[in-house]
N, C-alpha and C positions, 0 to 999 in steps of 0.2 A: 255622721258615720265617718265622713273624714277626718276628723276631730279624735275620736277613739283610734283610728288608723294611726294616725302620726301620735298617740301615746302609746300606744302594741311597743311601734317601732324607735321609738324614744327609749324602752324599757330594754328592748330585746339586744340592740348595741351594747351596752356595756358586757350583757352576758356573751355574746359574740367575741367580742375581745376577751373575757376572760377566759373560755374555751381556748380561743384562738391562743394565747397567752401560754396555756397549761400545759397544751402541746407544744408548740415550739421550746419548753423548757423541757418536758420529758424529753424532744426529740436532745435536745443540749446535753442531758442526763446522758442519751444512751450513747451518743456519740466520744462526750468524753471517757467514757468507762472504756468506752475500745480502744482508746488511743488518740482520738483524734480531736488533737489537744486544740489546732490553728483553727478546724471547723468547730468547733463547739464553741472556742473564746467569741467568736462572730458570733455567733447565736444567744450565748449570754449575755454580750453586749448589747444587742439591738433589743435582746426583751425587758433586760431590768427596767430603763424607763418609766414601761408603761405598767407595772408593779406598783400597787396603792401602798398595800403592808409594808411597814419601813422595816421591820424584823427578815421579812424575805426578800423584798431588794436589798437589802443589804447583805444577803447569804447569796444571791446570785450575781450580786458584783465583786464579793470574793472568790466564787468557782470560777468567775471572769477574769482575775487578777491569776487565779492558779493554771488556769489555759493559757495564757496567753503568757507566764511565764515560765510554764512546760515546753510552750511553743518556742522560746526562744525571743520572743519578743518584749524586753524590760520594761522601753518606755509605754506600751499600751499595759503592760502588768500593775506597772505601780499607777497606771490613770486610775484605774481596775478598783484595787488596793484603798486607793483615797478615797473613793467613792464609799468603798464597804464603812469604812470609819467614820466619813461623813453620818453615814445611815445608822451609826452604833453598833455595827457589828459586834457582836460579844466576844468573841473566843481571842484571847492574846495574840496570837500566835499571827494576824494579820498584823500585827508591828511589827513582828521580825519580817517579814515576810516584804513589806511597804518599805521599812527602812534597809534590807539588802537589795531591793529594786533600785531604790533614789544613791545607793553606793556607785552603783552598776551606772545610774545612769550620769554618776559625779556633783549630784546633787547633797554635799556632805552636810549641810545643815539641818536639812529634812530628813538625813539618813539620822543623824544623831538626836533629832528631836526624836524620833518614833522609839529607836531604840533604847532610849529614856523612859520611855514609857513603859515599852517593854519589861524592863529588868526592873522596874515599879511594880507592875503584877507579878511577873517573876523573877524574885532573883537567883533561885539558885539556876535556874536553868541556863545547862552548858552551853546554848546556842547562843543567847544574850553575851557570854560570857566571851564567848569566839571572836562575835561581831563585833567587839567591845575590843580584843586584843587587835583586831583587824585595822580598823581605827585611830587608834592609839599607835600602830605601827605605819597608816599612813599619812599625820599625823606630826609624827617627829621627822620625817620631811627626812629620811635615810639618801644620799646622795645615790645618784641611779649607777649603775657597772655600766661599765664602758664599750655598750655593745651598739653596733648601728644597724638600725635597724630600716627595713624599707619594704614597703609593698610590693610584690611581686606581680605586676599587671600584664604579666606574660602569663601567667596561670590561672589569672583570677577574670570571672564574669561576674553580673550582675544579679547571679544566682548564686548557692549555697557555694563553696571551695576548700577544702580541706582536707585532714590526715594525708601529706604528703611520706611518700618512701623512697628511697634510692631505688633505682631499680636495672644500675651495675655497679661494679665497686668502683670507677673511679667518679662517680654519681654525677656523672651529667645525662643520666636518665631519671627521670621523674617519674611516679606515678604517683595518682592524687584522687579525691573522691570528687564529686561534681555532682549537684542535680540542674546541669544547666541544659538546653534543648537539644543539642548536640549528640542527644544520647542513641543507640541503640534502638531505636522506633518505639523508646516506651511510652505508653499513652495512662498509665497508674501514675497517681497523687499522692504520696506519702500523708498522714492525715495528720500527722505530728505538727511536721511543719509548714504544711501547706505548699509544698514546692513536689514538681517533679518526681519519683522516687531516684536513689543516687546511682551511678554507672561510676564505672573505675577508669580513668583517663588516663592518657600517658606523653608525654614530652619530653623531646631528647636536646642538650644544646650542641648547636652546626655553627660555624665562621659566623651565620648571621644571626645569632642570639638564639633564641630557644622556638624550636617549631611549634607549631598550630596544636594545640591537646586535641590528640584524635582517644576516643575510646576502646579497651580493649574486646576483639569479637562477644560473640554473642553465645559460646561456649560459657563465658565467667560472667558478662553484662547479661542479663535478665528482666524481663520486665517488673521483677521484686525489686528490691531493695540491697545494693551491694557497693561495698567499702569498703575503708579504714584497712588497705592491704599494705602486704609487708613481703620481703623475699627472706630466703634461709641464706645461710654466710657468702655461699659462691651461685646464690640468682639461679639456683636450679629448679627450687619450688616458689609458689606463690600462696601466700596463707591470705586471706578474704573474710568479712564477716557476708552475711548473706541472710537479711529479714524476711519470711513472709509473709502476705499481707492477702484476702479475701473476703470483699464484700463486707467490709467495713471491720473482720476480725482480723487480729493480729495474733502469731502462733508461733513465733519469739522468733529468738536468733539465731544463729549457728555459723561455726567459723569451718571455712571450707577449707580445700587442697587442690591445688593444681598443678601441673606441668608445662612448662615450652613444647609444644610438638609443629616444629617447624614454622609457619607461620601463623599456628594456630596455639590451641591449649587443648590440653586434655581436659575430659569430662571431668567436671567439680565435684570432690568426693567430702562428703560432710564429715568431720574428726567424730563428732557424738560425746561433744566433753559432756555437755549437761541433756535434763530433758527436753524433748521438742518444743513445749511450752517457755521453755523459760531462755533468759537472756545470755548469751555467750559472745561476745564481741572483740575487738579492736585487740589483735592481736600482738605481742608482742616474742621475739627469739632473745634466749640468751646468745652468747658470740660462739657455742659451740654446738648451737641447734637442740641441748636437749632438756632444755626450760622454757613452757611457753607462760607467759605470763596473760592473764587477759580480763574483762568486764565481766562481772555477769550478777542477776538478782538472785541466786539460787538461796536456799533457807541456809542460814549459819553463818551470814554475815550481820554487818552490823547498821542496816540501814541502806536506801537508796541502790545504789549498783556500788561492789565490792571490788575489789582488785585481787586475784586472785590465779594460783598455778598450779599446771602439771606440770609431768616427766617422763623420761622415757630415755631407753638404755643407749640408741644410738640413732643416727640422723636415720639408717632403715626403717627402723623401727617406727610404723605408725598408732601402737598399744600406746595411748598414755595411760599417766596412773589417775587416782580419783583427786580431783579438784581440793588444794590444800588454800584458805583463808594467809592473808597477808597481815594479819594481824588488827590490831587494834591502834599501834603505831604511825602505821600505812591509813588503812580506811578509818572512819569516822561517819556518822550517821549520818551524813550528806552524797554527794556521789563524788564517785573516784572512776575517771576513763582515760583512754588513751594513752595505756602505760605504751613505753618505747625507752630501749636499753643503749646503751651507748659505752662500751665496754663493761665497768663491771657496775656500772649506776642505772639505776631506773629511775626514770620521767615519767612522771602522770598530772593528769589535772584534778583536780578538786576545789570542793567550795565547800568542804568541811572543815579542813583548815585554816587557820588567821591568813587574811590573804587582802587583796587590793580592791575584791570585787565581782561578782562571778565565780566563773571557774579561774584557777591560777595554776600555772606550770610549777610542778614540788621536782624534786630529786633525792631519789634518798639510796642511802647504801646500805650492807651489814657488815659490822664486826666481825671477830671470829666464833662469836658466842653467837650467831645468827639475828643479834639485837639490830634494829632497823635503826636509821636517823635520816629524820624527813628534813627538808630547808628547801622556802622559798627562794624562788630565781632572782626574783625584786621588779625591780624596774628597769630598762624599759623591754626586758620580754613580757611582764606582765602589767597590765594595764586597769583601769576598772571596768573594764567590761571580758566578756568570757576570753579566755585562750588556753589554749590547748596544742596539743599534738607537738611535740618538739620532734626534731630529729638532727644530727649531728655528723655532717661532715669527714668520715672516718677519725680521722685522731686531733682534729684542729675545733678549734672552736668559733665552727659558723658551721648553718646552716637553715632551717624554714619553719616556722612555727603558726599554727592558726589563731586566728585572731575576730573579735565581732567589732573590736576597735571604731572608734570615729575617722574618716578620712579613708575608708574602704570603697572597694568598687560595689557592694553587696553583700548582704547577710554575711556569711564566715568568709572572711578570705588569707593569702596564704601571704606570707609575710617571712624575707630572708632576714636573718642576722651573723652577724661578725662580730670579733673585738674589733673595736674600734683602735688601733695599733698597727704599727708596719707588718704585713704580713711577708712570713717565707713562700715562695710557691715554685715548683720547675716544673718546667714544660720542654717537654719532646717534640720535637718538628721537623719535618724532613719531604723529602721527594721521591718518587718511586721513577723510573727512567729505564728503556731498553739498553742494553751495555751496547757499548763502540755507536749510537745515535743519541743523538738530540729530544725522541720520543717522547715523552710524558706517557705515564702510564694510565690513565683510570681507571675504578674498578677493582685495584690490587686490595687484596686481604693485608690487610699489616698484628700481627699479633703480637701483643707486650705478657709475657708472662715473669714476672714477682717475685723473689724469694721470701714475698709474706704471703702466699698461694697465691694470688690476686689472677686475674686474665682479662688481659682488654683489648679488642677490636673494632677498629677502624677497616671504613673503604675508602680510599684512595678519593680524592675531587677530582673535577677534568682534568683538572693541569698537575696530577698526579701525587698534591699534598696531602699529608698527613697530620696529624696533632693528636696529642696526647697530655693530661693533667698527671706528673708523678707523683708519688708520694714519699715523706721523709725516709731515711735510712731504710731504702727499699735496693737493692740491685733487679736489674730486668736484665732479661733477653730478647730480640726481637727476632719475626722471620715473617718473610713478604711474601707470598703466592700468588699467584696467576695464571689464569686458563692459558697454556701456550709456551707458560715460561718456568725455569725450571728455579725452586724455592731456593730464596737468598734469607742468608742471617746475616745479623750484624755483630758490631764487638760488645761486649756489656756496655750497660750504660747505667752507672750507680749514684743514688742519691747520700748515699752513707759519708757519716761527718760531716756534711755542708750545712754550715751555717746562715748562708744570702739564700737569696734569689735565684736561680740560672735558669739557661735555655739551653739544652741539648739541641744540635743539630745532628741528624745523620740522614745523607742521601744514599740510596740503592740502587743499585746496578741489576737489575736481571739478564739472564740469557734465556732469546726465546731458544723454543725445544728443535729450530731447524736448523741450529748449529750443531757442529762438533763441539764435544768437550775432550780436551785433552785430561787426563790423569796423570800428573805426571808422581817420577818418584815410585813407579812399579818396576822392580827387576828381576832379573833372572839371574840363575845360573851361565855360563858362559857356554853357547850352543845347546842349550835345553831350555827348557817348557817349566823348570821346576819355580815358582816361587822364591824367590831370597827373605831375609829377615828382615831386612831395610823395607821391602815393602810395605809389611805391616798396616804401618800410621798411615796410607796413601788409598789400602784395601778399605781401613777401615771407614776414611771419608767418603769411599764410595758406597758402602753401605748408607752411613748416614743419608746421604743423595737418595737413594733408593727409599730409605725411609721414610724421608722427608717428602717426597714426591711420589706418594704409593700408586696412582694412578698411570706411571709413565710403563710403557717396554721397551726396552734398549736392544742394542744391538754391541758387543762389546765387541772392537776392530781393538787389531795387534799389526807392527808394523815392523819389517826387518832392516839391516842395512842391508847394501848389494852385496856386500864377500859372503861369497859360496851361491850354488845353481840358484834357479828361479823356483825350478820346483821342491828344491831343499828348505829354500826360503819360507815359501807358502806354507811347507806342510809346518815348518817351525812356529809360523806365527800362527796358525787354527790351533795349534796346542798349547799353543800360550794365551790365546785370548781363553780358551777353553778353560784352562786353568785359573783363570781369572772369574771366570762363570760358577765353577765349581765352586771355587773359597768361600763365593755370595752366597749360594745355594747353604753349603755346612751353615754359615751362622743365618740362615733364616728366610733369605728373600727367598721368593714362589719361583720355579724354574718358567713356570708360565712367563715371564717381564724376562725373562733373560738370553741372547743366542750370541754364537760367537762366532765370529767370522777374520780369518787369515789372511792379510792382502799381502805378504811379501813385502816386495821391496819394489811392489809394481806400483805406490803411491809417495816418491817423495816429498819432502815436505815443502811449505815454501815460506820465506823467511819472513816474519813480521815486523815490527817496528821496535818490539817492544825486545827480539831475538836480537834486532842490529846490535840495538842500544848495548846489549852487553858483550856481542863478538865485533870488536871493530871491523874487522877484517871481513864481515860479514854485510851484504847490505839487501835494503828492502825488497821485496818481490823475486829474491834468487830463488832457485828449483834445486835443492841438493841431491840434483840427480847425478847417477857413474859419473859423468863424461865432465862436470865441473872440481866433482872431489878428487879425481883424478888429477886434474889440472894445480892441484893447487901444492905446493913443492913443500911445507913444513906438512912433517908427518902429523905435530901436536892438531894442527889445525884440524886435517882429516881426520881422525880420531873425535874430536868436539861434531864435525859433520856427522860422524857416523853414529854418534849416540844422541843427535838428534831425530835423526830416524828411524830410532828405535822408540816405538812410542805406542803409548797405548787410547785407545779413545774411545768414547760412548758417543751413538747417533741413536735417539729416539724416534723409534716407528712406530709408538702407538700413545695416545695418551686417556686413553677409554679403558684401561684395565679394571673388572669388576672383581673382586675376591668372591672366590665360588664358597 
């Protein structure tokens, strides 16, 4: 009986296994059909083995070889790949397949055996044909551009890192994709890649190299799937792709919309280029906002993911029009992603093109006839293994590009470049300081605004420095703010026609708001309240002031000499500061910030240092009160006393003004 027992179970094993076997590959089956290319490639791998039929282990360690170079993973693709061939896989199309693996993986002998064989069952096929000019072009050993290039280990983990964006114009804001842990509490697996799903990260550089990538709130980061963002010309929108993903389905992509709202973002609004279903990704702006270029698998292209545009009439305008094909120039029956514009050229990657290896960085422009012309980057932005995502520096030629490269921190990561050449650069530095002390400011607003629109601000460090990176033939304006103090400008500071290098310095003075300001350069008629012409240029500064600092309310003081009574005096100067109140009011300022108040001749003045300096005969701390101007025998002199006491000045009493 035992005897029969241990034959039952001698019999029953191997069907066990094959059961067990049939499912683990259906479950393979159903996984990769959704997407999920990293869990299936594991699955096909560990069952082919135990596979007798060398016909069908050989078709499951090509579905193996195409997971797992779905997934992103070349070197387990092409093990993958070998395997299938070992076992006679039939279909051609596993040589091209094995020999753009062993490219990728730099294995060029193994690449060029397969693909021999390849263009041996088919020659006319274009693909052999690619792989062939790819080759042949790296190959003839082309001398690499002169660009240097380096890892950027301030950005990069040991997780996925990529499609970096400016995210101000003078771009020492970063923002970047990441599925590293970091993220937003998402606890979802992307199934593609086996990582994480992605969050949008962001890093700014400060004096001490570039901060910590924290991610952006949980308004735009989601427990889906979100990346590959980009800003419109002046950083006022944020454009996003945005995948979602349930219980094992995928129900495509969509590129969203956002706003800055404070420290936060507005709710993410979906554009609806294509249908829900299908792919719409990695977005790209023309430089006037009303071209978006972007990914997607929709029907009428030509293979793989397409590269493809809308339009729309004005940067308001969130109507685009229907999705127009990039042509046949641009895509190719392989995938085309991560276009990105850089004035009037587009950057994309593909692996449909003669290329190095992978995905390759293209640039292509149009004529005036609207004809395209594509050209690789060469070496070393492109490498044999994937890369992608360029971005560019405003008008210079450096900035960050992705990479799957050798010699990474992990899967994609983010990699700057430069000409390797002297570079021009100016930079703005200065200090922000309380006027007549020693102070350091912290804290101050400093704003640089552009005559190429541009706007950039800085807050002040403790010890009250600034910095800024200019740009070529730019002129700026700057102006400093501060709770307390009343807003200072500076003189332009232009980069136009400079050929070097320089460093602008300018340091700033503020006045807090518990001093007087004197206006000087406001006159009158002689014993009246009326305005003179001369004042003009002196009114209008004071506007400006007013402008400049919409939150202050003044008090405007008027001051007289002594000749004539006390209360002639007084009532002369309440109609003159009055007068003064009025003019502001006509061109615009809220009567609310404004009061005027008459002191006579009951405050004179008292001599400062800066007053000596130019009246000799004058010295520091004197009171030009009666009883000295009287004293004093040349008539000119008195006369010079007497019109300095005639003066006009602002003391702020409020600096909480709200517009109703």
């Amino acid at each position: 009986m035992k005897h029969i027992y241990n034959i039952i179970l001698i019999c029953l094993v191997p069907m066990m296994l094959s059961c067990g076997t049939a499912a683990r590959l259906k479950k393979a089956d159903t996984v990769y059909a959704s997407g999920g290319y990293d869990k299936a490639a594991n699955l096909y791998r560990k069952v082919a083995p135990k596979i007798k039929d060398k016909d069908k282990k050989s078709s499951v360690y090509f579905k193996a070889g195409e997971a797992f170079r779905k997934s992103g993973n070349s070197s387990m693709a092409s093990r993958n790949y070998e395997q299938a061939i070992r076992n006679k896989y039939p279909a051609p199309e596993v040589f091209i397949y094995a020999s753009e693996m062993a490219l990728i993986n730099n294995d060029m002998e193994k690449s060029q055996k397969h693909l021999q064989t390849f263009i041996e069952l088919e020659p006319e096929n274009q693909r052999g044909k690619k792989l062939q000019k790819s080759i042949d072009m790296i190959l003839a050993n082309t001398p690499p551009k002169l660009y240097k290039v380096e890892n950027m280990k301030e950005f990069n983990s040991r997780y996925h890192d990529f499609a970096p964006a400016f995210g101000t114009s003078d771009c020492e804001t970063v923002v970047f994709t990441s599925s590293r842990r970091e993220g937003k509490g998402k606890t979802k697996t992307y199934e593609v890649t086996g990582q994480k799903n992605t969050d949008i990260f962001k890093t700014t550089l400060s004096k001490k190299g570039w901060t910590a990538p924290e991610p952006l709130d949980n308004s735009v980061n989601t427990s889906d799937e979100e990346g590959a963002a980009i800003f419109n010309y002046n950083y006022t929108t944020l454009y996003f792709t945005r995948c979602v993903q349930e219980k094992g389905e995928r129900f495509g992509c969509s590129i969203m919309l956002a706003k800055p709202q404070g420290d936060s973002w507005t709710e993410p609004e979906n554009l609806k280029l294509v249908a829900d279903s299908m792919v719409a990704a990695h977005p790209a702006l023309s430089a006037d906002g009303l071209t978006m270029y972007f990914c997607s698998n929709i029907l009428g292209g030509f293979g793989g993911s397409d590269l493809w545009k809308v339009s729309r009439g004005s940067e308001d305008d969130n109507l685009w029009s229907e999705p127009v094909n990039l042509g046949a120039t641009v895509n190719t029956a392989g995938e085309e992603l991560f276009p990105t514009v850089c004035r009037d050229t587009l950057h994309f990657a593909s692996n449909g093109h003669p290329g190095y290896g992978g995905l390759d960085i293209y640039k292509a422009w149009q004529n005036s006839d609207g004809i395209w012309t594509v050209e690789n980057m060469g070496a070393p932005i492109n490498s044999n293994a994937d890369d992608f995502g360029i971005i560019f520096e405003n008008d210079n030629e450096r900035g960050y590009f992705c990479s799957r490269r050798k010699g990474g921190r992990g899967g994609d990561d983010i990699y700057s470049f430069m000409l390797d050449v002297p570079v021009v650069e100016y930079q703005l530095q200065g200090t922000i300081r309380a006027a007549g002390k020693n102070l350091r400011l912290a804290r101050a607003e400093v704003i640089l605004n552009g005559s190429d629109g541009s706007t950039l601000k800085r807050v002040t460090e403790k010890d009250g420095s600034f910095q800024f990176r200019l740009s070529k033939n730019t002129e700026y304006m700057m102006i400093a703010r501060r709770d307390g103090y009343f807003a200072k400008k500076s003189d332009k500071i232009s980069t136009e026609g400079l050929t070097e290098s320089k460093t602008f310095t300018v340091d700033i003075s503020m006045t807090p708001h518990t001093e007087l300001i004197e206006i000087p350069n406001i006159f009158f008629e002689f014993g009246k309240a009326d305005l003179s012409v001369e004042s003009t240029a002196a009114l209008d500064s004071l506007i400006t002031l007013m402008n400049e600092n919409p939150k202050i309310i003044v008090q405007l003081i008027a001051h007289t000499d002594n000749r004539g009574s006390d209360d002639a005096n007084t009532n002369l100067s309440q109609r003159r500061a009055q007068a003064v109140v009025d003019y502001l009011i006509i061109n615009g300022i809220d009567d609310m910030r404004l009061s005027a108040k008459g002191m006579g001749e009951s405050q004179p003045r008292k001599i400062t240092a800066e007053i000596a300096a130019k009246y000799p005969f004058l010295q520091q701390g004197q009171m030009l009160n009666e009883n000295y101007i009287n004293s004093l025998q040349n008539n000119e002199e008195k006369e010079i006393c007497h019109a300095l006491n005639r003066r006009t000045e602002i003391q702020v009493v409020s600096d909480n003004f709200e517009q109703q």
